[in-house]
C-alpha positions in Angstrom: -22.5 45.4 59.8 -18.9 44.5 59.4 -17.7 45.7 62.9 -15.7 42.9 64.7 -17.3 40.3 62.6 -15.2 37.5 64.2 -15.7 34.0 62.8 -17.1 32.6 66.5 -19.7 34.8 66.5 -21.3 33.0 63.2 -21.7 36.5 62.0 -21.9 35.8 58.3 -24.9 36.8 56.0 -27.2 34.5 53.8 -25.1 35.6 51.1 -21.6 33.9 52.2 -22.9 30.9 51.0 -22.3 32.4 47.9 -18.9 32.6 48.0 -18.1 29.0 49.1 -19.5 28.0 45.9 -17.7 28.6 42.9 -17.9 26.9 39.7 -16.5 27.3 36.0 -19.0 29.0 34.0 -18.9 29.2 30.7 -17.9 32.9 29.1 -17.9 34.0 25.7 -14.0 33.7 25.9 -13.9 30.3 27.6 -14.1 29.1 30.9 -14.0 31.6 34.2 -14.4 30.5 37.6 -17.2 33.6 39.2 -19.6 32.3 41.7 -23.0 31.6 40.9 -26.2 32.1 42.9 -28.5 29.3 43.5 -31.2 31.6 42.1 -29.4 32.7 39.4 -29.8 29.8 38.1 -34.4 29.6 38.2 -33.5 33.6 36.5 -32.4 33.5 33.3 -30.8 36.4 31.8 -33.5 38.4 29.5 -32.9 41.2 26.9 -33.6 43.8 29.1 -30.8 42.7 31.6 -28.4 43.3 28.3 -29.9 46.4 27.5 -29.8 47.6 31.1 -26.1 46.6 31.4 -25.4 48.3 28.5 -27.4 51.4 29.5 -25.8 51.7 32.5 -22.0 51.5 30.8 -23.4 54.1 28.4 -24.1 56.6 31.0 -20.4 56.8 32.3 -18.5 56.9 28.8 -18.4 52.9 28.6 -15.0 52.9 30.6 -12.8 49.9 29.3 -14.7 46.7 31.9 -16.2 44.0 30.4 -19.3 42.8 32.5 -20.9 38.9 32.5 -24.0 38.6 33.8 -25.9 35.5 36.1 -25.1 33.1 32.5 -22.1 34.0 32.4 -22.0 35.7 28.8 -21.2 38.8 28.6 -22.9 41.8 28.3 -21.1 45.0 27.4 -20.4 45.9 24.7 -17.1 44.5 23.6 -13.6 46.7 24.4 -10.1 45.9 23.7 -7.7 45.6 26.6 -10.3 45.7 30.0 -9.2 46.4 33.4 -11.6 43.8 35.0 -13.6 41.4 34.5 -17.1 42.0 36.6 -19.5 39.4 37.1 -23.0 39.8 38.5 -24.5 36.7 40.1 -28.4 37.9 40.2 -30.6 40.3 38.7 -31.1 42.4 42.0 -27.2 42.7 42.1 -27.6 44.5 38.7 -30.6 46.5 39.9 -29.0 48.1 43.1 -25.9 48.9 41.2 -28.1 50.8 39.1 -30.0 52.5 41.0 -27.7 53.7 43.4 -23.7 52.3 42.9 -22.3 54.5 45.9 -24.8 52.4 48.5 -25.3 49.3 47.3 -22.3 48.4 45.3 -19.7 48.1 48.7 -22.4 45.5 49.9 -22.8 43.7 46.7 -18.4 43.2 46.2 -18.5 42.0 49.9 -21.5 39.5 50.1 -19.6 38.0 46.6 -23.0 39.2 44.5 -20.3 40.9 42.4 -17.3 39.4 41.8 -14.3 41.0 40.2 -11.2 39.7 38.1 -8.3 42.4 37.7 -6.4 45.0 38.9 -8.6 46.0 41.4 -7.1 49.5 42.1 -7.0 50.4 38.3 -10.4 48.9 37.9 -11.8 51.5 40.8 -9.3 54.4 39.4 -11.2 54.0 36.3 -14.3 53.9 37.3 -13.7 57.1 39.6 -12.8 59.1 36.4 -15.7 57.5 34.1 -18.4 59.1 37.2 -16.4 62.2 37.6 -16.2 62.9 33.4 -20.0 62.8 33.0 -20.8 65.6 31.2 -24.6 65.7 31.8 -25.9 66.1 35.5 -27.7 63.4 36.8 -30.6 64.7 38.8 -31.7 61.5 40.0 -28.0 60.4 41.3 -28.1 63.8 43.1 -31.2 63.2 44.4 -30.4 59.5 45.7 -27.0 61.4 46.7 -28.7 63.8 48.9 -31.2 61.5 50.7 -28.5 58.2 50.9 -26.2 59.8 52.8 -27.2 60.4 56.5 -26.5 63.3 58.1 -23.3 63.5 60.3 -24.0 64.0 64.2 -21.1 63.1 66.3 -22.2 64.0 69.4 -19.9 62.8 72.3 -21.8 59.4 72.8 -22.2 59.2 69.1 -18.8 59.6 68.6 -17.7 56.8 70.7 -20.0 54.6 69.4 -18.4 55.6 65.9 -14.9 55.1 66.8 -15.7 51.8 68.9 -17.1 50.4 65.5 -13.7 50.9 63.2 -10.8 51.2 66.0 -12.1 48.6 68.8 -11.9 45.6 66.3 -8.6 44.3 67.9 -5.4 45.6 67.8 -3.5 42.5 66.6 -5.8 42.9 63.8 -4.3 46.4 63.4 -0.9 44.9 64.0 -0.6 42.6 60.9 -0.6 45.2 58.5 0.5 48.6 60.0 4.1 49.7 60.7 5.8 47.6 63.6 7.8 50.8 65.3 5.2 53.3 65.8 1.3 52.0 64.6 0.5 54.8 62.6 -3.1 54.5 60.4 -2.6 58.1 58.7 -0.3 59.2 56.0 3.1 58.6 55.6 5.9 60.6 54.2 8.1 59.6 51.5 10.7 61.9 50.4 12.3 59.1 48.6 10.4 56.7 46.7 12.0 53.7 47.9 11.6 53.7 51.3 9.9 50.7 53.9 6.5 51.8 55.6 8.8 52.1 58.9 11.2 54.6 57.7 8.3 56.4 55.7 6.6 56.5 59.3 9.1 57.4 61.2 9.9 60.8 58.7 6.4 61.4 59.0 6.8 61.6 62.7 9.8 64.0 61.8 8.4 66.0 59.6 5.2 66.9 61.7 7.9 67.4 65.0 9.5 69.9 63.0 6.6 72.5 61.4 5.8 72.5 65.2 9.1 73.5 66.0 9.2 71.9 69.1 11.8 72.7 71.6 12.6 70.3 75.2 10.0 71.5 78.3 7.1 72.0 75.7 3.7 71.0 77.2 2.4 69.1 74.0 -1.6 68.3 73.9 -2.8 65.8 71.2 -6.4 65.4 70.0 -7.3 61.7 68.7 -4.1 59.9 69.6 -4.5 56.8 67.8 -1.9 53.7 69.3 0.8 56.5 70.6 3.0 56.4 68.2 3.2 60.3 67.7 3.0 60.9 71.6 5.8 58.4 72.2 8.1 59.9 69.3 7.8 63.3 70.7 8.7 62.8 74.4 11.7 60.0 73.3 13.3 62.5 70.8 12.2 66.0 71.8 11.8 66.0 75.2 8.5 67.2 75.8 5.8 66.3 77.5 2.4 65.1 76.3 -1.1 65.1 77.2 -2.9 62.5 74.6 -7.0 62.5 74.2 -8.1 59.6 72.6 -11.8 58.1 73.0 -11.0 54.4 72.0 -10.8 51.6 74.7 -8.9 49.6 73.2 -6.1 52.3 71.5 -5.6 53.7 74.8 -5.0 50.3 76.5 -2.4 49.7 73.8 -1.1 53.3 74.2 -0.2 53.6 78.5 1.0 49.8 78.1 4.0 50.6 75.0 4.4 54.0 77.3 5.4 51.9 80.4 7.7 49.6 78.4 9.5 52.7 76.3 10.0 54.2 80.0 7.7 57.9 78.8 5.4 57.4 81.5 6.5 60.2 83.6 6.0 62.6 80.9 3.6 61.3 79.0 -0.3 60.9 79.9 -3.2 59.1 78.0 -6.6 60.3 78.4 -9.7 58.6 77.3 -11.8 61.4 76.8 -13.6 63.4 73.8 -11.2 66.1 72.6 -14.1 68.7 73.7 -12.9 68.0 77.4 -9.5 69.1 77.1 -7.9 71.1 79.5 -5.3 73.1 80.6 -2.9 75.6 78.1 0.2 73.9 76.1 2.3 74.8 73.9 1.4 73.0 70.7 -1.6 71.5 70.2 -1.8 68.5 67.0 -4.1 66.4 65.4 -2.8 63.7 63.1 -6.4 61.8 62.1 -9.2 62.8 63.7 -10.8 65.6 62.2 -12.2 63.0 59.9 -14.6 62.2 62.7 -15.6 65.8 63.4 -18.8 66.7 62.3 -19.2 69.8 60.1 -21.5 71.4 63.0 -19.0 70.9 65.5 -15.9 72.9 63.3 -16.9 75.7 65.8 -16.5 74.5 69.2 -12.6 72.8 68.3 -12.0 75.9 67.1 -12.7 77.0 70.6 -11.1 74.4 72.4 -7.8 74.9 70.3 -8.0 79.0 70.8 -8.6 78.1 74.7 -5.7 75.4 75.1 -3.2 77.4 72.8 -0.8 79.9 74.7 -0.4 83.0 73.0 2.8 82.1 71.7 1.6 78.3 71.1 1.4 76.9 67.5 -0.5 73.7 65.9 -1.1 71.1 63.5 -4.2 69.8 61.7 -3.4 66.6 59.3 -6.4 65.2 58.0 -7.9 63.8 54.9 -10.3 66.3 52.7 -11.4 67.4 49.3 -11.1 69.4 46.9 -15.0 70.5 46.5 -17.5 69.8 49.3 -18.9 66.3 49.6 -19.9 63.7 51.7 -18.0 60.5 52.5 -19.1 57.4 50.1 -21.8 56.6 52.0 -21.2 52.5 52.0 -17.6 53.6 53.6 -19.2 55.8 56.2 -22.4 53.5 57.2 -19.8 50.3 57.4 -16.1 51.1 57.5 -16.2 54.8 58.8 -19.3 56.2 60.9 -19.6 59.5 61.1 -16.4 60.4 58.6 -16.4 63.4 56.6 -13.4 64.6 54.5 -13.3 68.7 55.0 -12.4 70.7 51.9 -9.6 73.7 52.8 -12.3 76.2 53.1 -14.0 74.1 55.9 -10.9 74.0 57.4 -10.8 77.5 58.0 -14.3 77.8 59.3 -12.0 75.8 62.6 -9.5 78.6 62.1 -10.4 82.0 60.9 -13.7 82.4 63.6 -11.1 82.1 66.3 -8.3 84.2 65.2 -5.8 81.3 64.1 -3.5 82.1 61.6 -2.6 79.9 58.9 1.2 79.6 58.6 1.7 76.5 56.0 -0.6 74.0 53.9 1.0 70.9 52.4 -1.1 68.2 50.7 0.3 64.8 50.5 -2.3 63.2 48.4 0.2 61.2 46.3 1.7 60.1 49.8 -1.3 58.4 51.1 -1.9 56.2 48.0 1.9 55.2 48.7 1.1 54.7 52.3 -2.3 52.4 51.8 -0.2 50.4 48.9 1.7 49.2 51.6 -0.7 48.3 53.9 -2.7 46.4 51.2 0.5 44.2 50.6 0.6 43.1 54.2 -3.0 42.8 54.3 -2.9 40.2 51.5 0.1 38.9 52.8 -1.6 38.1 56.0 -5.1 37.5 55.2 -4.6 33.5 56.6 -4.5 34.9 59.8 -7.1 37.4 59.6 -9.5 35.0 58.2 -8.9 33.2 61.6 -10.1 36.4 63.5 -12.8 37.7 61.1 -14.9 36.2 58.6 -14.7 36.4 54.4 -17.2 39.0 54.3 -15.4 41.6 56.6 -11.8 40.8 54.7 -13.9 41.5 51.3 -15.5 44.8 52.8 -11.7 45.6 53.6 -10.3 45.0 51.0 -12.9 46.7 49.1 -12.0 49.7 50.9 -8.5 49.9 51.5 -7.8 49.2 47.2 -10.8 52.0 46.6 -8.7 53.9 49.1 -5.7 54.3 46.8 -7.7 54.8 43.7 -9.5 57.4 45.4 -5.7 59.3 46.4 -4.6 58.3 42.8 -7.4 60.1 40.7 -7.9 63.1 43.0 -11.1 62.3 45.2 -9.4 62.7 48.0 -6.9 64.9 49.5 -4.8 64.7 52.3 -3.7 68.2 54.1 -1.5 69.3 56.9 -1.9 73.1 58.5 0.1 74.7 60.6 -0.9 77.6 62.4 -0.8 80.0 65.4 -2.4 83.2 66.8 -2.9 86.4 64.8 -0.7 88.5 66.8 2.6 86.1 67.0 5.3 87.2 65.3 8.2 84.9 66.2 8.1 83.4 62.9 10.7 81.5 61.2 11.5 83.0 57.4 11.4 80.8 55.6 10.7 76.9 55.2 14.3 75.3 55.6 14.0 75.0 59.1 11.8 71.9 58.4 13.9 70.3 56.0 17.5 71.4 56.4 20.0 68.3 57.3 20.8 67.7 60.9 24.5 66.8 61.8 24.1 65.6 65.4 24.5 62.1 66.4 20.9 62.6 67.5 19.9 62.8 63.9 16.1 61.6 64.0 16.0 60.6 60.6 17.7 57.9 58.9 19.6 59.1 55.1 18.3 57.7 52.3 20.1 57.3 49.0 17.6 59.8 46.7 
């Protein structure tokens, strides 16, 4: 729906014209400019709209929002101090959000049926915590749970079509709002607070180099290369050589293209192909983003292709973003931002690991990290969003937006995780003994990471 929704195509909905057409509309605290729907205006607002509004408020501990309906008069019950202001420009808006928030709600914000004045992040932080502090089950949320969320197949063809839908939308798209060095759209690392996305990038880069303990002449394979930036950091400052499966068209033209001008070509290789068809045996086998896009029924068979590439004294690296119980994605995100996503808990983790004799060596969640990382990128997103409203229209930049601010909110509360494994085979035993080989100092003027004051 929002894939590559570029403005020539004349891809917007019925309901864009909604969002060229604000006016003031009179509040119960004065004037506030919401948009209003043509046929808001034939519906007026009737008790039960109130009483539904309140209802629904009710049933998640009446977190601190105040909520205006299609008049414009609010219709929660007042709260000192909201977050947001929320505004709902039709009765069905209201309706859908009722009956099923997770769905409908990502398609309301974009369309501008629901408008929203605030802190976006802490609106959607709260919000997150009202659902998750229910005390009573709700059997018909379950239910809509169980049959709204389609079931994950990412069968090879499937999963091209999945990753063609979020990672072929342009790269200069990509480009406004990522890190300039080295592209990276997964977690950074920030062992001080203070420091740029680039330098936060570029430790991540570090820090993943080092749990692999990777040595010059190391046959490297990576599964789900995004633009390079990993590949390209390994074979400049390591001096390995890399084998890179990615399935994207258009990551993979970016990819062999920066490793022609950074001079890696001659030990670096880009192949677009489904991590199931890797060959060959490596030393170190990584994944930085992708497991994402694994389906649960397909845990097996990378355990089997990791077990097959691995030499026996090999070791790897799994970084991807999970849970803490077992869930499915939103399913808004994963029908229109991410197809075919799915956040794995630990314990699903294993289920790639233990069938296959792969021993974990080291877990580390950088939950807090992420909501640091995506902070940034929201800053450059806004900063830039002239230009991307030249390439796409208002209703993809709304879905975004939508997404990338429930993105932090989502790290901030808890929802999601994000975890990096390292492991081997059961019967290695040339272990380091402790962790300080990862974060010890390095002396040499080839020091890879840049000092920070703490």
């Amino acid at each position: 729906m929002y894939r590559n929704s570029l403005k020539n195509t004349q891809h917007l909905t019925r309901h864009d014209s909604i969002n060229r057409r604000v006016e003031s509309v009179p509040t119960s605290s004065g004037l506030c400019s919401f948009p209003r729907s043509p046929s808001a205006v034939l519906s007026k607002v009737s008790w039960l709209d109130r009483w539904l509004t309140r209802k629904m408020l009710d049933t998640v501990g009446n977190p601190p929002v105040r909520i205006l309906l299609w008049d414009g008069v609010e219709a929660s019950p007042r709260c000192k101090n909201p977050v947001a202001e929320i505004f709902y420009a039709d009765r069905n808006a209201l309706l859908k959000t009722i009956v099923d928030h997770e769905r409908y709600w990502g398609d309301l914000y974009s369309s501008g049926r629901v408008e929203v004045k605030g802190d976006m992040t802490r609106f959607l932080e709260v919000m997150y915590n009202s659902f998750q502090n229910r005390h009573k089950k709700n059997y018909l949320t379950e239910l809509l749970r169980r049959f709204g969320n389609r079931k994950i197949i990412n069968s090879p063809s499937r999963a091209r079509d999945n990753i063609h839908h979020h990672y072929d939308i342009g790269n200069a798209f990509y480009q406004l709002w990522l890190d300039r060095e080295h592209m990276q759209y997964s977690c950074a690392y920030f062992p001080h607070h203070n420091m740029t996305l680039e330098q936060a990038q570029q430790a991540k880069l570090e820090h993943i180099c080092r749990k692999l303990q990777l040595k010059p002449g190391d046959r490297v394979v990576e599964a789900g290369c995004g633009w390079g930036g990993l590949s390209r950091f390994m074979v400049k400052h390591y001096a390995v050589s890399v084998t890179a499966y990615n399935i994207s068209a258009e990551q993979i033209h970016y990819c062999r293209q920066h490793a022609d001008d950074d001079d890696c070509s001659s030990r670096l290789e880009y192949v677009q192909d489904d991590y199931r068809n890797i060959r060959g045996q490596f030393d170190v086998f990584v994944s930085v983003g992708m497991l994402e896009h694994v389906a649960k029924q397909d845990y097996a068979e990378l355990g089997k292709v990791i077990k097959r590439c691995l030499k026996p004294s090999g070791r790897g690296l799994l970084h991807s973003i999970g849970r803490i119980t077992q869930r499915p994605m939103n399913p808004w995100i994963e029908r229109h931002i991410f197809p075919g996503a799915y956040p794995p808990t630990l314990s699903e983790m294993m289920q790639i690991l233990e069938p296959n004799q792969l021993a974990v060596l080291d877990v580390e969640n950088l939950r807090l990290h992420y909501a640091q990382t995506i902070q940034t990128w929201v800053q450059r997103f806004e900063q830039h969003k002239t230009v991307i409203s030249e390439m796409m229209d208002e209703q993809f930049i709304r879905a975004w937006s939508l997404y990338l601010y429930g993105s932090i909110a989502a790290f901030n509360v808890g929802k999601l995780q994000l975890f990096q494994l390292v492991f081997n085979h059961e019967q290695h035993n040339r272990l380091p003994r402790s962790r300080q080989f990862i974060y010890q100092k390095q002396n040499s003027e080839n020091d890879r990471v840049e000092k920070f004051n703490a």
